[in-house]
N, C-alpha and C positions, 0 to 999 in steps of 0.2 A: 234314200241312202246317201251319205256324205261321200266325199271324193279318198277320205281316208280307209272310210268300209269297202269300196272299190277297190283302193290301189290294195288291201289286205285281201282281199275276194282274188286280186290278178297273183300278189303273192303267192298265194297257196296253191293258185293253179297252174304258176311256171314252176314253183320248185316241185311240188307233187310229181309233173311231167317228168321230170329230171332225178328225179329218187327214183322213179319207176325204171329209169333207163339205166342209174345206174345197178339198181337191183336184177334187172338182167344180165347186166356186164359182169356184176362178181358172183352172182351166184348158178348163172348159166356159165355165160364164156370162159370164167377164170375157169372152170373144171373142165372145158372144152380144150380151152390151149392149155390147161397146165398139163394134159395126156399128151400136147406133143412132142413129138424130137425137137430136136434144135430145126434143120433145113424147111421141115411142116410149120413149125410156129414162125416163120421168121418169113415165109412166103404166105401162109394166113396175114402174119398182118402186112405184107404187101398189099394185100387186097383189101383190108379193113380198114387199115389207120388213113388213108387219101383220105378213103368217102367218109369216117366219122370226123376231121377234123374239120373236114369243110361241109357236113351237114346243114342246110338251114334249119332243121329244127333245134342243132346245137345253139346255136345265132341267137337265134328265136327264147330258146327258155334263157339261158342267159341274160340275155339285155332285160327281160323280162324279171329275172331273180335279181337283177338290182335294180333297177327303172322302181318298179313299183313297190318294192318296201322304200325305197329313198320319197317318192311321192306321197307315203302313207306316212312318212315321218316329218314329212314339208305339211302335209295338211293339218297333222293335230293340232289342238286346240291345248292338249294337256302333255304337255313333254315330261311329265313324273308319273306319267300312268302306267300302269303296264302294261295294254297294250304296247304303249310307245317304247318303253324298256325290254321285252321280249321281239319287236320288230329290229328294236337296233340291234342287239345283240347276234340276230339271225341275218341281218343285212354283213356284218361283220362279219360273220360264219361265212357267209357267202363269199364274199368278198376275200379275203383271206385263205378260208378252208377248200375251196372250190378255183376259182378264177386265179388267184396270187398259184397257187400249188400248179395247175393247169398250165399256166402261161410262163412261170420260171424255172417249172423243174420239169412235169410231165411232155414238155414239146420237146426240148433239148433231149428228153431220153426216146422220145417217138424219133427222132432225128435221127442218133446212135443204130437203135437199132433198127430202121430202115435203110442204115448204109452196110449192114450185113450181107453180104455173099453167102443165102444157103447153103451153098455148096464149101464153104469155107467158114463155118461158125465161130468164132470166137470162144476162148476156153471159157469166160466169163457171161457167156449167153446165159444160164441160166439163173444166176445172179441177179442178172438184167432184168430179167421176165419176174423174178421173184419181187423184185423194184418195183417196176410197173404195175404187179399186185396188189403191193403195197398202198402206192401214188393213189391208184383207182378208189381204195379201203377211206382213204383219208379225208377225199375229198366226197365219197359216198353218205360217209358218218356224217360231214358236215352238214352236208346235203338233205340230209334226213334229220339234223336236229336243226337244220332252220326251217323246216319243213313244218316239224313242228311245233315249236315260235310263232310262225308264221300264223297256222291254225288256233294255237293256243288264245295271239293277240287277236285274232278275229270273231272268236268264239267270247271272247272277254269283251269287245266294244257290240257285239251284237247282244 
């Protein structure tokens, strides 16, 4: 196997890990926290959003969902193939739809509403959480259509 069937083989199985994750987030947690009050969800993600931001398996699929379609796009041999043109487009997806949404919008509103006082909610709390649902959605979809890119170009050089 070539270093590009590899680095497409590690693709699909950092973003896979990371669609699954976030396929439990919106489709578990979002209907977990969207049943609660304000002072509940706002002390839920006291407790949540520390240990998810600083997860190493966050680390981990990340550096992994671009490390290795960037490596799988360094190795080819044919940059008009599609592999390569379904890899770049889902490294972009990543990178943009995922990481760009994550690190310039999603932290600053994990910020906001971690300086919530449950006990004093903000009239726009649920605003916020609706945001946050959103953010999650956006960066999930991406997540799953480089997911499958990802597969697509794998299943096409193998």
């Amino acid at each position: 196997m070539s270093v590009e069937e590899w680095a497409l083989i590690a693709s699909v199985v950092f973003t896979g890990l990371f669609s699954g994750l976030y396929g439990m987030l919106n489709t578990i947690f979002h209907r977990v926290m969207g049943a609660m009050d304000g002072p509940e969800f706002a002390r839920f993600l006291r407790a949540f959003l520390p240990v998810a931001r600083k997860a190493p398996f966050n680390y981990a699929c990340v550096i992994g969902m671009v490390v290795a379609p960037a490596v799988a796009l360094i190795a080819t041999d044919d940059a008009g193939s599609t592999p390569f043109v379904l890899t770049a487009i889902g490294l972009v997806l990543t990178l943009g739809g995922n990481a760009a949404v994550s690190n310039r919008i999603a932290e600053p509103n994990y910020d906001r509403m971690l300086a919530w006082d449950p006990d004093h909610m903000p009239a726009d709390w649920e605003d916020v959480r609706r945001y946050y649902f959103k953010l999650n959605w956006i960066r999930a979809i991406s997540t799953w259509t480089a997911f499958g890119l990802f597969l697509a170009a794998l299943v096409d050089r193998l």
